[in-house]
C-alpha positions in Angstrom: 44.7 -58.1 95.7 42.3 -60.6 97.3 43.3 -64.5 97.1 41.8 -66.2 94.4 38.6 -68.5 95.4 38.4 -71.8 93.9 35.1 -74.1 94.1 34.0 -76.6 92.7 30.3 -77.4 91.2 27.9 -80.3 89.6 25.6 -78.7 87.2 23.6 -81.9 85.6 26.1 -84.5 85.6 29.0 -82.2 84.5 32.1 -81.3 86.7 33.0 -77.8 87.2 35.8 -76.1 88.8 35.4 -72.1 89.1 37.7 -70.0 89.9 37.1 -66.5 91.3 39.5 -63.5 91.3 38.1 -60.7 93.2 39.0 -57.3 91.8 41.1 -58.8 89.7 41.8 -55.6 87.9 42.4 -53.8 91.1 39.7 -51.1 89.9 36.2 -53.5 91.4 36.3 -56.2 88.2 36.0 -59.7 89.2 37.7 -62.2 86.9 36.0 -66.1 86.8 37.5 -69.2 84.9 35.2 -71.9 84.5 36.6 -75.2 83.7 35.1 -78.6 83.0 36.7 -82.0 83.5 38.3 -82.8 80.3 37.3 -80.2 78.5 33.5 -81.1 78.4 31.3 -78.6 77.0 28.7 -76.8 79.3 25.8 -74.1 78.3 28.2 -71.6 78.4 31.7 -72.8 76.6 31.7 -75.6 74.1 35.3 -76.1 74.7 35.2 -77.0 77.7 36.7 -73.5 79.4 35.0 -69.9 79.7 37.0 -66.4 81.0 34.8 -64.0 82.1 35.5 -60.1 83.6 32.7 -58.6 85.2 31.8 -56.4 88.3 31.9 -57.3 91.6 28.7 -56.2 92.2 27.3 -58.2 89.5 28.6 -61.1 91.1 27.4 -59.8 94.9 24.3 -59.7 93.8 24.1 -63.7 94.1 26.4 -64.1 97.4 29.2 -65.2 95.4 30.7 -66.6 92.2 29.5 -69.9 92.5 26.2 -69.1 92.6 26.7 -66.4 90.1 28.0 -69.4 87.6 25.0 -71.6 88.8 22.3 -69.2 87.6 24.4 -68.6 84.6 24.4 -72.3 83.9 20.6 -72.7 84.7 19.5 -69.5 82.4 21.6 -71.3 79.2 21.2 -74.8 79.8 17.1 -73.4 78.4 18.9 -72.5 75.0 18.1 -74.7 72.4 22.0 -74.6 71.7 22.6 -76.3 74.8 20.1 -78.7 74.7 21.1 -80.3 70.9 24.6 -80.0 71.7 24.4 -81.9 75.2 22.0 -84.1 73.0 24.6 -85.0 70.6 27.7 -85.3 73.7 25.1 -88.1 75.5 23.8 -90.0 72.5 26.1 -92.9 71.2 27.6 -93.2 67.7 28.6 -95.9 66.4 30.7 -94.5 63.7 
């Protein structure tokens, strides 16, 4: 088993730490934990955490899982999911 590869990213103001497990199955499938400081949500977890189990290949195709994540990020941070939700996470309330 490879040693686990952890990095950490700025996507628009939000604080991510990824960590990569290469062949985490032993059989070529990668495992990546994406984590935000205190649980803030991103385009792709609104708690705050996303597991994710794909090929290695998938993830080669990038260079690595850090840019893999990035252009995961950018691609859903174009949802109109993301943008009301960040919308309502940056906008004061006063109730």
């Amino acid at each position: 088993m490879i040693a686990p590869i952890t990095t950490m990213i700025d996507w628009q103001g939000i604080r991510l730490t990824v960590l990569h497990k290469p062949n985490w199955t032993g059989c070529g499938f990668d495992h990546i934990e994406i984590t935000s400081r205190n649980r803030a949500p991103f385009p792709i977890s609104e708690t705050g955490y996303r597991s994710h189990f794909l090929h290695g290949d998938e993830i080669r195709r990038y260079g690595d899982a850090t840019a893999y994540v990035q252009a995961w990020l950018d691609e859903a941070g174009h949802t109109t999911a993301w943008q009301r939700i960040d919308q309502e996470t940056r906008q004061l309330t006063l109730f």
